[in-house]
N, C-alpha and C positions, 0 to 999 in steps of 0.2 A: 435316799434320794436317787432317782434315777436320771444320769445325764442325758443330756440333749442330742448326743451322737449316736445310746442305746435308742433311744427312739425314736432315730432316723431310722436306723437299721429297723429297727421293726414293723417301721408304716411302710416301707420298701417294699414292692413287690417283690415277692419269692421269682425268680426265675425257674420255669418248671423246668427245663429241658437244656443242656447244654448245647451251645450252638451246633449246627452240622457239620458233621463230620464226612469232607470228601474222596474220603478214601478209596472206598469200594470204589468208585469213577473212576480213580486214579489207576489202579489196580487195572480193570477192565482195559483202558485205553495201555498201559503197559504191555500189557498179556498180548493184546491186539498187533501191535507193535513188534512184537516179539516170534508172533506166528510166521511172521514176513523171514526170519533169520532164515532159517534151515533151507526151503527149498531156494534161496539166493545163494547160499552157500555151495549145496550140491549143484549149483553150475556155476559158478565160482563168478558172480557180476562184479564189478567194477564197484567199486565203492562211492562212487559219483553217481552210480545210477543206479544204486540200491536206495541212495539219500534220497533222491528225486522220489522215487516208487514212495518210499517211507514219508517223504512229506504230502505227498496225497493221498495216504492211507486212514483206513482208522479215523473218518472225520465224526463218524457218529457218536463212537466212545470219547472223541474229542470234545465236541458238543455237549456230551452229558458231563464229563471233568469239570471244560470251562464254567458250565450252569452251576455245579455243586461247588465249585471254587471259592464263584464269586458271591454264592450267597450263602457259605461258611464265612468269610470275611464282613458280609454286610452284619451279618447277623452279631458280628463281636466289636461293630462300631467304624469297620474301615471305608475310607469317602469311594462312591461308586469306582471313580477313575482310579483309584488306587485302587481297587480290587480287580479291575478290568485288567488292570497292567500287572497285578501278581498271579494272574490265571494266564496270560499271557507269554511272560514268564518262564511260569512252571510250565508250560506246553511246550515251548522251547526248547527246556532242559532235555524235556524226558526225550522229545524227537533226537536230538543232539546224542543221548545216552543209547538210543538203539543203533544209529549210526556206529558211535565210536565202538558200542558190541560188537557190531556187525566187521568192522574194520579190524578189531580185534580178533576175536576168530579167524576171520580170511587170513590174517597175516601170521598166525600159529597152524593153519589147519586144525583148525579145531571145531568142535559144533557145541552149540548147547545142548544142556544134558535135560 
């Protein structure tokens, strides 16, 4: 006899495709981010207004992240506004993590490699 749970699962739509994966975006808008280091370094900017330059940087790779973000998240069930706010977010962070690079190196004299 076959239970009633096997043959939910079997009239279920197969999912063909795992949700999107917005990685490469993320990458992209990193990288983007990251080009900024070196020539702020060799003239040694202020760290206040390397953040400045870096938060109006890179909107385009920003746009494509956010886009693939939020509909990696739509795709596995999460409510608009909550995906909006975890694109959001992670936009944040990563700006936040080129900065503290950036302030990083300055304060070592060091460069990326």
């Amino acid at each position: 006899m076959i239970s009633p749970l096997l043959l939910l699962a079997l009239a279920a739509p197969a999912s063909s495709a795992p949700p999107p994966n917005p990685n490469l975006q993320r990458q992209a808008f990193t990288k983007c981010l990251s080009a900024l280091l070196r020539p702020d370094l060799e003239q040694k900017t202020a760290v206040d207004a390397f953040a400045t330059k870096a938060s109006a940087a890179c909107t385009a790779e920003e746009a494509s992240f956010k886009a693939a973000s939020i509909a990696s998240d739509r795709a596995v069930g999460i409510r608009p506004a909550d995906a909006e706010q975890n694109a959001k977010s992670e936009i944040t962070d990563i700006r936040s993590a080129a900065v503290e690079r950036y302030k990083g190196y300055l304060e070592t004299n060091t460069a990326p490699r």
